[in-house]
N, CA, C and O atoms as a GROMACS GRO file, in nm:
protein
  420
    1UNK      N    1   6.220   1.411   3.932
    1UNK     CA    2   6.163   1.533   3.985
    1UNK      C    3   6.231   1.568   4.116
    1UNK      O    4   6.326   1.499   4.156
    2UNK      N    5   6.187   1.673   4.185
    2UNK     CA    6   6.288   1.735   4.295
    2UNK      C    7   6.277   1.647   4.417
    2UNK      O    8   6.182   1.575   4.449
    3UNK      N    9   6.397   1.666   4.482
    3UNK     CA   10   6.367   1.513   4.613
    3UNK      C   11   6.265   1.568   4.727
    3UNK      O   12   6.182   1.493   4.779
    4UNK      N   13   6.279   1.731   4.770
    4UNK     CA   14   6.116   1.794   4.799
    4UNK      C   15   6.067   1.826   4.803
    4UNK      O   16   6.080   1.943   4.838
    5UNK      N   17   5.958   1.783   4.780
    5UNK     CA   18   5.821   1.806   4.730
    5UNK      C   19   5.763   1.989   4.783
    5UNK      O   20   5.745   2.030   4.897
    6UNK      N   21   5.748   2.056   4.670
    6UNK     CA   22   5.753   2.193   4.739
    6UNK      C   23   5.546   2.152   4.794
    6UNK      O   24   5.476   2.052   4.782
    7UNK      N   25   5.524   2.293   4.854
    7UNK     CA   26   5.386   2.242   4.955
    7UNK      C   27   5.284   2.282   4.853
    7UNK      O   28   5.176   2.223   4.861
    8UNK      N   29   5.296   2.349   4.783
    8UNK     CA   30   5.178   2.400   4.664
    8UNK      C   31   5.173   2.396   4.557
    8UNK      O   32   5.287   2.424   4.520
    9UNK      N   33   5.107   2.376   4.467
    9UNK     CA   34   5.105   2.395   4.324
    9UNK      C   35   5.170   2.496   4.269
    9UNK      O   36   5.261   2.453   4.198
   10UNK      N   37   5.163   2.620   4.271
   10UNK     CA   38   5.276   2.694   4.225
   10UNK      C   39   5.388   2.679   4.281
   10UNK      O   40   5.462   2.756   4.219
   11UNK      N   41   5.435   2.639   4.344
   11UNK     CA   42   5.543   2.611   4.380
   11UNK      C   43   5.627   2.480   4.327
   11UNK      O   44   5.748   2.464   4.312
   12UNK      N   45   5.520   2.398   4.306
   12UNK     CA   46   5.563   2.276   4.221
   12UNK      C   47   5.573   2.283   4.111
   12UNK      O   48   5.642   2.200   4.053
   13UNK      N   49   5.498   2.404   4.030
   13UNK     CA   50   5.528   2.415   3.850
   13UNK      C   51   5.645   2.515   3.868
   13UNK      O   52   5.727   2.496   3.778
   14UNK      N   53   5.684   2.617   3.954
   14UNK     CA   54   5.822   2.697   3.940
   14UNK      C   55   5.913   2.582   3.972
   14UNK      O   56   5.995   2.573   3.880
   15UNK      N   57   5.928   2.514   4.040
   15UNK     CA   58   6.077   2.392   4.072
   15UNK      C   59   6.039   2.295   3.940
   15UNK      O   60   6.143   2.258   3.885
   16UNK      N   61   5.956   2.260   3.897
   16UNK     CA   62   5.980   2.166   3.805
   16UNK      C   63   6.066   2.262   3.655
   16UNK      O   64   6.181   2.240   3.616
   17UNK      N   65   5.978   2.356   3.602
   17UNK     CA   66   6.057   2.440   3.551
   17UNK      C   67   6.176   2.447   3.560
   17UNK      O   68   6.248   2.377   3.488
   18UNK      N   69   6.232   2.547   3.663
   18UNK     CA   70   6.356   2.538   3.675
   18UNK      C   71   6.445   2.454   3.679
   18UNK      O   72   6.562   2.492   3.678
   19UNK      N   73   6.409   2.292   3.687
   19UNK     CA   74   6.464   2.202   3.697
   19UNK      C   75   6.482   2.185   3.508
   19UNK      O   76   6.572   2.129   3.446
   20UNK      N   77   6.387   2.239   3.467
   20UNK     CA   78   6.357   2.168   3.318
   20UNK      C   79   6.476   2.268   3.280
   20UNK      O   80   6.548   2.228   3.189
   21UNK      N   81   6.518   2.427   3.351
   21UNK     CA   82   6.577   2.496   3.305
   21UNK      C   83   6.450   2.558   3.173
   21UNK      O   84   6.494   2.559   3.058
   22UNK      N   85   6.338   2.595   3.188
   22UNK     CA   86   6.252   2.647   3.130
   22UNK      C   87   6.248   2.816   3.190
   22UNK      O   88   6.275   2.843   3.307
   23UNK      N   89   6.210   2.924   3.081
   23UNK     CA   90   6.147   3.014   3.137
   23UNK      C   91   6.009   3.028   3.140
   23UNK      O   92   5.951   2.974   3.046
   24UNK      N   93   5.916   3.104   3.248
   24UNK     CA   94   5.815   3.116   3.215
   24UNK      C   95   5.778   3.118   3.098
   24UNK      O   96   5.717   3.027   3.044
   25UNK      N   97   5.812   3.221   3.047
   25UNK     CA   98   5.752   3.293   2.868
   25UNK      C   99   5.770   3.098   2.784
   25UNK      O  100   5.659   3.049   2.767
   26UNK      N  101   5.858   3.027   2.751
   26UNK     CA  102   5.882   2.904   2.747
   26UNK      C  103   5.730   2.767   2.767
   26UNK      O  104   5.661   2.706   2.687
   27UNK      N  105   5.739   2.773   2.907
   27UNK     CA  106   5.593   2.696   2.949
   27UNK      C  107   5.541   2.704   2.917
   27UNK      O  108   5.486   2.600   2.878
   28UNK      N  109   5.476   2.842   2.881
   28UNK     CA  110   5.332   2.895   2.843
   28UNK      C  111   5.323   2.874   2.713
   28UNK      O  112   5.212   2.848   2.668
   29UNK      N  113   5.445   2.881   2.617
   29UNK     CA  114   5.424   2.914   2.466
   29UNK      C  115   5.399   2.692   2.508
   29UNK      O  116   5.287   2.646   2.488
   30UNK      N  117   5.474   2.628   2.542
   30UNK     CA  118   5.488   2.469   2.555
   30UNK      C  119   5.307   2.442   2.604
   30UNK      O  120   5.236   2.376   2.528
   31UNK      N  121   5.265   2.484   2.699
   31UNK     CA  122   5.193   2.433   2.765
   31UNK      C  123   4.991   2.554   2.706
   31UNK      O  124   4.877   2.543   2.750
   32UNK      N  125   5.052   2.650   2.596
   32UNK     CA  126   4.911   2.714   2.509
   32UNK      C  127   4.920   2.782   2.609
   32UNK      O  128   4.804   2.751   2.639
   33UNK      N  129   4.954   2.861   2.707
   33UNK     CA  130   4.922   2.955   2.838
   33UNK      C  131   4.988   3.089   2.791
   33UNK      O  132   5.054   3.081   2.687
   34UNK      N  133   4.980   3.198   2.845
   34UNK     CA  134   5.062   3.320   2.886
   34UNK      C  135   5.130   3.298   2.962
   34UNK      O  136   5.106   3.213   3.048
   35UNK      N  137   5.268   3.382   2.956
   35UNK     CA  138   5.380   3.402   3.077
   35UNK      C  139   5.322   3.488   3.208
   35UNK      O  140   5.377   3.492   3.318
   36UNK      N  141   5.196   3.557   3.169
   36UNK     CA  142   5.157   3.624   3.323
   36UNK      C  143   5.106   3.505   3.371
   36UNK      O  144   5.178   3.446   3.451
   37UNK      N  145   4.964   3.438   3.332
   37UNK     CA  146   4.915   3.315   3.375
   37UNK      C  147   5.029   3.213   3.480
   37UNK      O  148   5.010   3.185   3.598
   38UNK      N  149   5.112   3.185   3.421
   38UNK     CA  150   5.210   3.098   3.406
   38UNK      C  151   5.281   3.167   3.595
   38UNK      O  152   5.272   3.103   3.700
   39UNK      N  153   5.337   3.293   3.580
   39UNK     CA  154   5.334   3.438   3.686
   39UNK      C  155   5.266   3.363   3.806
   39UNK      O  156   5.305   3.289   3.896
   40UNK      N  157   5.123   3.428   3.760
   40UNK     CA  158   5.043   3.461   3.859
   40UNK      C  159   4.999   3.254   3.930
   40UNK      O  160   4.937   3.230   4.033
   41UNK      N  161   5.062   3.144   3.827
   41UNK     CA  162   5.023   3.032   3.900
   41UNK      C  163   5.158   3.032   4.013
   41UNK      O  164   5.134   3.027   4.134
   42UNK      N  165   5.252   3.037   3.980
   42UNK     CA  166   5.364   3.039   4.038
   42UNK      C  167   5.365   3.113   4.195
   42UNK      O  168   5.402   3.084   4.309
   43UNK      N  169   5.315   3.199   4.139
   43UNK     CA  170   5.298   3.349   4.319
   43UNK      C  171   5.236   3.306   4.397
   43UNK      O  172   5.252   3.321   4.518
   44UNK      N  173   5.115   3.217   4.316
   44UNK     CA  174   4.991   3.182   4.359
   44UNK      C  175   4.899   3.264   4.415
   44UNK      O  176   4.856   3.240   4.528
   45UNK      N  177   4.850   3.388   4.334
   45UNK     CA  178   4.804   3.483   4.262
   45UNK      C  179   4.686   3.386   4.241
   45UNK      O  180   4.587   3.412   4.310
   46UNK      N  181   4.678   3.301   4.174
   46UNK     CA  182   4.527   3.206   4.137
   46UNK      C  183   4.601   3.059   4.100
   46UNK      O  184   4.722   3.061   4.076
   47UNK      N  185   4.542   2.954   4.097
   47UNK     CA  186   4.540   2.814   4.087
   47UNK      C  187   4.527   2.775   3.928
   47UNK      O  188   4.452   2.850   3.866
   48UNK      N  189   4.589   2.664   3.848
   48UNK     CA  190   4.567   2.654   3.754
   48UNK      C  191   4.428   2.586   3.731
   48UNK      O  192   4.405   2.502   3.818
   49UNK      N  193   4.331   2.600   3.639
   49UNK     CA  194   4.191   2.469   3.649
   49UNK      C  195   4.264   2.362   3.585
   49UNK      O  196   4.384   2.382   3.563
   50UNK      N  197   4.216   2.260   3.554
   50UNK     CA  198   4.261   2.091   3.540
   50UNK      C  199   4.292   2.086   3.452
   50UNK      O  200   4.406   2.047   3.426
   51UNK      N  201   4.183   2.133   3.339
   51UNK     CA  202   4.248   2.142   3.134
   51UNK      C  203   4.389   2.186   3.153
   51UNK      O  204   4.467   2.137   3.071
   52UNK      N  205   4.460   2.294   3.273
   52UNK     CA  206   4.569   2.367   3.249
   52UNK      C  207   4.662   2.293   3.318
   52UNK      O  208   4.777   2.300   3.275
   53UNK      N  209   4.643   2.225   3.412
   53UNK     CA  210   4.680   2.118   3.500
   53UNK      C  211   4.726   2.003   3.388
   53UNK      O  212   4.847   1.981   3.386
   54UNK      N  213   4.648   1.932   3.300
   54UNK     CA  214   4.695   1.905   3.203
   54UNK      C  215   4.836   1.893   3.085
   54UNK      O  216   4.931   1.824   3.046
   55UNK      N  217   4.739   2.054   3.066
   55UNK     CA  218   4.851   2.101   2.977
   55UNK      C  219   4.997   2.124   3.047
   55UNK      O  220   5.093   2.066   2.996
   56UNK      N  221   5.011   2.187   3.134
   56UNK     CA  222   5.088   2.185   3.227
   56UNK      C  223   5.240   2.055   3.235
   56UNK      O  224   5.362   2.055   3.217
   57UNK      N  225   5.144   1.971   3.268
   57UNK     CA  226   5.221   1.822   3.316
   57UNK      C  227   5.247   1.788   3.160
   57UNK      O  228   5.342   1.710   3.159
   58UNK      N  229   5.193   1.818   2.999
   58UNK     CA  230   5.282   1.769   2.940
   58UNK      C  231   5.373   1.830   2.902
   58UNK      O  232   5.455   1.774   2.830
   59UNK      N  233   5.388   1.977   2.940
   59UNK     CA  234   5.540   2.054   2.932
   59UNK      C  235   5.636   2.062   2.998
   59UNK      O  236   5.746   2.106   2.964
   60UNK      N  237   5.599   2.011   3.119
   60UNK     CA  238   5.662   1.990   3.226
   60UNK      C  239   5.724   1.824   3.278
   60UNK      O  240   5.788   1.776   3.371
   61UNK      N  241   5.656   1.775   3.143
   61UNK     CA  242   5.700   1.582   3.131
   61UNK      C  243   5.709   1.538   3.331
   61UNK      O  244   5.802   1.497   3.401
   62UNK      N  245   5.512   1.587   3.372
   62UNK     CA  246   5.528   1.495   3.498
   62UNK      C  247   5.438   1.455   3.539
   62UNK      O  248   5.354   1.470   3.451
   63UNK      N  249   5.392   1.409   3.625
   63UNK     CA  250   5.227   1.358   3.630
   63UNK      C  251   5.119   1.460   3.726
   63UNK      O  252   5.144   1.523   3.829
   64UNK      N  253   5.019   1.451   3.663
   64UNK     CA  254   4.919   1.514   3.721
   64UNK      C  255   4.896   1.528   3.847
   64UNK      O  256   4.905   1.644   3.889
   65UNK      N  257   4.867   1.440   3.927
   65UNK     CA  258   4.884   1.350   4.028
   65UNK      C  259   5.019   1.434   4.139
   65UNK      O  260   4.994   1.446   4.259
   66UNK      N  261   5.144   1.483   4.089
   66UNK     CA  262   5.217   1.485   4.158
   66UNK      C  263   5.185   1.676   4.171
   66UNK      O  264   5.185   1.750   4.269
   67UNK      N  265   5.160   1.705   4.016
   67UNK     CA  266   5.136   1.837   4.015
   67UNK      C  267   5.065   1.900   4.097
   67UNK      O  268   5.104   1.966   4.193
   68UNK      N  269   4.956   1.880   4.061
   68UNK     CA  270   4.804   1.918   4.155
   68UNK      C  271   4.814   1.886   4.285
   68UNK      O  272   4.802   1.981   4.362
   69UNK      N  273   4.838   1.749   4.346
   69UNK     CA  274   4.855   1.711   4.494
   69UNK      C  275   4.947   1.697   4.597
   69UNK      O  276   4.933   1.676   4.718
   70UNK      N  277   5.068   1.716   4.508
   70UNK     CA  278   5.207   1.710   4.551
   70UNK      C  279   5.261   1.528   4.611
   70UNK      O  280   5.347   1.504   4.695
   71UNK      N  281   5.179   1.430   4.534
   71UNK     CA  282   5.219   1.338   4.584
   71UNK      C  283   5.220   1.219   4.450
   71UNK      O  284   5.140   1.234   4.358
   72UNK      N  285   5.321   1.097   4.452
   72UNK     CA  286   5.340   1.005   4.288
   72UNK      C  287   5.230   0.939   4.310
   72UNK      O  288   5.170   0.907   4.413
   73UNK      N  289   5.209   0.919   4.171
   73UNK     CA  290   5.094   0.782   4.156
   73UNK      C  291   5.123   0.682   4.224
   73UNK      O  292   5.242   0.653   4.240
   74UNK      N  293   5.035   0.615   4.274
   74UNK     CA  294   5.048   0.491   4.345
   74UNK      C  295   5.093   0.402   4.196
   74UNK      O  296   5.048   0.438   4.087
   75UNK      N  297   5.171   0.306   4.207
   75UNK     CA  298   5.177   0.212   4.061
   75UNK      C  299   5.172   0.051   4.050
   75UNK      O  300   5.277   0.021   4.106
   76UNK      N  301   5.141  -0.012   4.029
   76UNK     CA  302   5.174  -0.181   4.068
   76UNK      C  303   5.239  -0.232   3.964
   76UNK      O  304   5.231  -0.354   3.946
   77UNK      N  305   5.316  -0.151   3.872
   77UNK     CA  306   5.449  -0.200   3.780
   77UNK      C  307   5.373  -0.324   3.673
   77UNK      O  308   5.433  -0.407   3.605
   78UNK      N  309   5.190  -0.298   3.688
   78UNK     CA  310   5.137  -0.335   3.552
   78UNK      C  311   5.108  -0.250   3.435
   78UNK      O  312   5.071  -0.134   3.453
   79UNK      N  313   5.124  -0.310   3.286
   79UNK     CA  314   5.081  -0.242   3.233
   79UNK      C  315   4.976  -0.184   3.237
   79UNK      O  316   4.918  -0.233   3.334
   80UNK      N  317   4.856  -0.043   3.152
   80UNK     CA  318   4.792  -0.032   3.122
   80UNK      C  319   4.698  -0.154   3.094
   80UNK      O  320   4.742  -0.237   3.015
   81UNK      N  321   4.567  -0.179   3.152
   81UNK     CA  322   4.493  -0.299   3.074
   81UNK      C  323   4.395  -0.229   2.999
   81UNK      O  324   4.309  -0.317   3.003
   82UNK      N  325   4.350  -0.150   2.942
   82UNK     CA  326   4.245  -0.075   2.883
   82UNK      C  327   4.107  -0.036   3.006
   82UNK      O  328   4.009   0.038   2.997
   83UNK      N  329   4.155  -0.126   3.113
   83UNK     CA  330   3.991  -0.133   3.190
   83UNK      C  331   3.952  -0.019   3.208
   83UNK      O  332   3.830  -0.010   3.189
   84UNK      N  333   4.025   0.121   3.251
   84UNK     CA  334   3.946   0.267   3.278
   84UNK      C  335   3.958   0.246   3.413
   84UNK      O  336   3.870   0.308   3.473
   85UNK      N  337   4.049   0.168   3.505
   85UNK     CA  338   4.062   0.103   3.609
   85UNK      C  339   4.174   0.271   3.701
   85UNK      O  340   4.170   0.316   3.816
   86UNK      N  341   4.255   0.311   3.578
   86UNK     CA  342   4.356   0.375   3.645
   86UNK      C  343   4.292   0.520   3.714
   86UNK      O  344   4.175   0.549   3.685
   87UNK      N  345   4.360   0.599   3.794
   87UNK     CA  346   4.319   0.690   3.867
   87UNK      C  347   4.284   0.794   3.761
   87UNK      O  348   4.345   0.804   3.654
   88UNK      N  349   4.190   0.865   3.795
   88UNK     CA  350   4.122   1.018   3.733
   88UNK      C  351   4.088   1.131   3.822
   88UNK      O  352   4.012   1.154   3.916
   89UNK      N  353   4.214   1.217   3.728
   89UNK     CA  354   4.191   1.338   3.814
   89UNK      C  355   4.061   1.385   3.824
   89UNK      O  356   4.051   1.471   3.911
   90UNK      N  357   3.924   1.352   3.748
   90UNK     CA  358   3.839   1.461   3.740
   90UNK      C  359   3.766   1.413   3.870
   90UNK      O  360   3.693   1.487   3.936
   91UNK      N  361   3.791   1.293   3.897
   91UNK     CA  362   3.686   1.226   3.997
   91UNK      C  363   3.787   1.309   4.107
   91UNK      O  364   3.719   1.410   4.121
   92UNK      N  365   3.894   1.326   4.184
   92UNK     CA  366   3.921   1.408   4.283
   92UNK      C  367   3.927   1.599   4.276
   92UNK      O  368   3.994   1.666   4.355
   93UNK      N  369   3.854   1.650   4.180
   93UNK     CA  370   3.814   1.770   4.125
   93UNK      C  371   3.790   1.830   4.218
   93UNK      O  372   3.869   1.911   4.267
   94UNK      N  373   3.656   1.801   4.269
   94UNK     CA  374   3.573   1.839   4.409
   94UNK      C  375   3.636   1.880   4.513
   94UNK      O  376   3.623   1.996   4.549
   95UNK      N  377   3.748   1.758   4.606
   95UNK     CA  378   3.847   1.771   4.643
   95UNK      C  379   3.956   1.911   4.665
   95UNK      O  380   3.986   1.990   4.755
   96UNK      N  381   3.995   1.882   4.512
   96UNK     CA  382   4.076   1.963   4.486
   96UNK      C  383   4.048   2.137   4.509
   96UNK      O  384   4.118   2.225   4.558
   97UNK      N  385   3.947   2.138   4.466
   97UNK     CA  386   3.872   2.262   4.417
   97UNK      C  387   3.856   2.312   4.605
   97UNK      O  388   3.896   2.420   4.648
   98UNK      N  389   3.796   2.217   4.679
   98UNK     CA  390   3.739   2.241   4.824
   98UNK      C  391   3.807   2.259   4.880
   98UNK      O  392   3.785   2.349   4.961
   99UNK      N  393   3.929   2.198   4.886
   99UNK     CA  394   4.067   2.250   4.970
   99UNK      C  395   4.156   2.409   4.945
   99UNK      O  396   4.216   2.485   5.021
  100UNK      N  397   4.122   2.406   4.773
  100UNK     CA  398   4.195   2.520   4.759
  100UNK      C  399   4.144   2.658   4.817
  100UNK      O  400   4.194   2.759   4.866
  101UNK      N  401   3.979   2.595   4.778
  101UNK     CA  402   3.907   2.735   4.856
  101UNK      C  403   3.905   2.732   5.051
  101UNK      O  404   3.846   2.817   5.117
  102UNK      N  405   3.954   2.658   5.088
  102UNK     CA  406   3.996   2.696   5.234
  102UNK      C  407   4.110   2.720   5.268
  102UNK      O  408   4.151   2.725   5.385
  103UNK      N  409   4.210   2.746   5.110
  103UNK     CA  410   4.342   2.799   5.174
  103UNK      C  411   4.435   2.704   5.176
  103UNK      O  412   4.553   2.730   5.198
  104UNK      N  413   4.372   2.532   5.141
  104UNK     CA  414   4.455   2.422   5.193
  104UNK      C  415   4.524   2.379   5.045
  104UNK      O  416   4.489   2.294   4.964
  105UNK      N  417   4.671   2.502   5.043
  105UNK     CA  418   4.702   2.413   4.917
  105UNK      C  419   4.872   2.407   4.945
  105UNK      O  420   4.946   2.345   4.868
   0.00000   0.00000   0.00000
């Protein structure tokens, strides 16, 4: 992924894109969205919600985590153990959601 880290979410799905060499119209058909949607996340016009956040990161082959917050998973180079141990976006939702509405994205 890009060496930096752009400061916002739309800004991080237009550089990953372009990195993918994707067009909008592209993403959206990849990721179930519209090319305005797709637009208006980019301008940042409006924020994607998490289902799209999702979808997003698997057209964009990147992690959630980097999408939404602009920062990598923490990792300790173990596998998966089944425990339900690993990080979840929904539990930093709140977060997410609270910052965006003060502008802090």
């Amino acid at each position: 992924m890009t060496a930096d880290i752009p400061n916002n979410i739309g800004a991080r799905i237009r550089a990953r894109r372009i990195e993918l060499e994707l067009s909008q119209e592209k993403l959206g058909e990849l990721s179930g969205y519209l090319q305005c949607q797709v637009s208006g996340w980019e301008r940042g016009a409006n924020e994607p919600r998490m289902k799209a956040i999702r979808a997003l990161c698997g057209a964009l082959k990147c992690d959630p985590t980097w999408l939404a917050f602009g920062t990598e998973p923490e990792t300790d180079n173990e596998p998966d153990d089944g425990s339900g141990q690993e990080q979840d976006l929904d539990a930093d939702r709140d977060t997410y959601l609270h910052n965006s509405s003060k502008g802090n994205r």
